[in-house]
C-alpha positions as CSV (number, residue, x, y, z in Angstrom):
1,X,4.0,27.3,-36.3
2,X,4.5,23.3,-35.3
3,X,2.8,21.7,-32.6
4,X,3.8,21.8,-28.9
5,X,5.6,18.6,-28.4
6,X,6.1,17.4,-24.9
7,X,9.4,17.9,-24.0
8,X,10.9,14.6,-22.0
9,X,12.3,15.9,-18.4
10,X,15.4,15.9,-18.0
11,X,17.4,13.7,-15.5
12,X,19.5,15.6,-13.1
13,X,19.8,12.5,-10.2
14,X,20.8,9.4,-11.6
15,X,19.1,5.8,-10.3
16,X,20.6,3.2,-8.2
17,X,18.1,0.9,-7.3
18,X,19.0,-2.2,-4.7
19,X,19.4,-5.6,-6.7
20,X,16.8,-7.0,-4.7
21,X,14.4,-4.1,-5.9
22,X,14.8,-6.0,-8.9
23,X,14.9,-9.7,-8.0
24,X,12.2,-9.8,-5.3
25,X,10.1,-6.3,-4.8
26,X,9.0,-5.7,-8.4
27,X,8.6,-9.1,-9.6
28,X,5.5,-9.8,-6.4
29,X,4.0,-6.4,-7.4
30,X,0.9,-6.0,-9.8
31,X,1.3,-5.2,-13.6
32,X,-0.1,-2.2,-13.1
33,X,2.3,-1.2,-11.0
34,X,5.0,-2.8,-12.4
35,X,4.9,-0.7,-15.6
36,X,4.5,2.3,-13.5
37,X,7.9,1.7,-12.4
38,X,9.8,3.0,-15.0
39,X,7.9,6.2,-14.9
40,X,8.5,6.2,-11.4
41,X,11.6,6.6,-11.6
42,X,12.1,9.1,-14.1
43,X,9.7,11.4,-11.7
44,X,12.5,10.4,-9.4
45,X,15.2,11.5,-11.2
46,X,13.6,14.5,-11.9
47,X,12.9,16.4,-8.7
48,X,12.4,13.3,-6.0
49,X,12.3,15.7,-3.1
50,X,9.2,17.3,-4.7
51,X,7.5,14.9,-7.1
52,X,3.9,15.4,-7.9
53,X,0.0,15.4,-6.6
54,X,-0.3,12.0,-8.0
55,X,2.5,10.7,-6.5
56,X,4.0,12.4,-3.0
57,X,6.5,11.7,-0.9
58,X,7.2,12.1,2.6
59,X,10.8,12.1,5.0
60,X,11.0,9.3,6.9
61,X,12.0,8.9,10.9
62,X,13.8,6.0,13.2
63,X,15.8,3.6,11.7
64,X,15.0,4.9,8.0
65,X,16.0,9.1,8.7
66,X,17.3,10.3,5.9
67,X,15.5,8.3,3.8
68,X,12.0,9.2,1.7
69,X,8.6,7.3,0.9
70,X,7.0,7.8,-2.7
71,X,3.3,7.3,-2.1
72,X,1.3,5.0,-4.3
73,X,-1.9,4.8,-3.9
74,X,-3.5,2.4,-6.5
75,X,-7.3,1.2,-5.9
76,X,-7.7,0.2,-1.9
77,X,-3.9,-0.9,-1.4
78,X,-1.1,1.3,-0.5
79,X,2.2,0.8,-2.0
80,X,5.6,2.9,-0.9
81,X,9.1,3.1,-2.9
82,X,11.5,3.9,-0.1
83,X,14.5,5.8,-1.7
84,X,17.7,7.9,-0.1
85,X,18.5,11.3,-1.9
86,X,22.0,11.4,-2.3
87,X,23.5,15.0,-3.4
88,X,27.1,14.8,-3.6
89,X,29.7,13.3,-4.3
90,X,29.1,13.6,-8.1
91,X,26.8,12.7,-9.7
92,X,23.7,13.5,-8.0
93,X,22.0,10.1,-6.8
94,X,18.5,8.7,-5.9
95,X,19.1,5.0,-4.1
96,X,16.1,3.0,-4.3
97,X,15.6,0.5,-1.2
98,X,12.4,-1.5,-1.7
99,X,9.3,-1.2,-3.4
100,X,6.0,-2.8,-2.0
101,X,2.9,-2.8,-0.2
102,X,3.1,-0.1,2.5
103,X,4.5,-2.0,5.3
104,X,6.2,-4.4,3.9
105,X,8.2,-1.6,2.0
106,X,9.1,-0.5,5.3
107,X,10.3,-3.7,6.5
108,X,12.0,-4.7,3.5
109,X,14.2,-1.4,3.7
110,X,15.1,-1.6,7.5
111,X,16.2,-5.5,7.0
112,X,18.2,-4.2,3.8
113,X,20.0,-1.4,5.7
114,X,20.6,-3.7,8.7
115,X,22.2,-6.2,6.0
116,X,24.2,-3.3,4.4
117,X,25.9,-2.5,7.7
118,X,27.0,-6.2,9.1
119,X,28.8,-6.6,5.5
């Protein structure tokens, strides 16, 4: 018989990840955590309303309801990806916010949302 092969998950929510995600949050994070990130997200697109023991997530309250905290806990700092699930329309959406130290992540996604709604 051949070998067990690890079998890749598959992605049933796709990513949408805010530009400044990209341009800001990742870019002050450390490399560690930085080539987490793709990983990351592929738990994400996975299952992100249940993810993992290494990595859990919570609901969020206030001005982010509705929206969901992955927990990152690497050495004695704290980081949090803030991300919306988004089931329908088509397809099947995770929207990530911000990505940073715990409450700056927090921060970051409240100023984003208030920015998204005076456009």
């Amino acid at each position: 018989m051949g070998k067990n092969k690890k079998r890749k998950a598959k992605s049933l929510y796709a990513i949408q990840e805010n530009q400044l995600v990209i341009q800001q949050d990742i870019q002050k994070l450390p490399v560690q955590i930085q080539n987490l990130y793709p990983s990351l997200k592929q738990l994400l697109s996975t299952n992100p309303l249940q993810t993992n023991q290494y990595f859990p997530n919570h609901a969020l309250k206030g001005d982010l309801a509705n929206y969901r905290a992955l927990e990152i806990d690497w050495g004695d700092c704290a980081y949090r990806l803030i991300y919306r699930v988004v089931e329908s329309p088509f397809p099947k959406t995770v929207r990530i916010i911000s990505f940073d130290e715990h409450d700056p992540a927090y921060d970051s996604a409240k100023q984003r949302l208030r920015s998204s709604k005076s456009k």
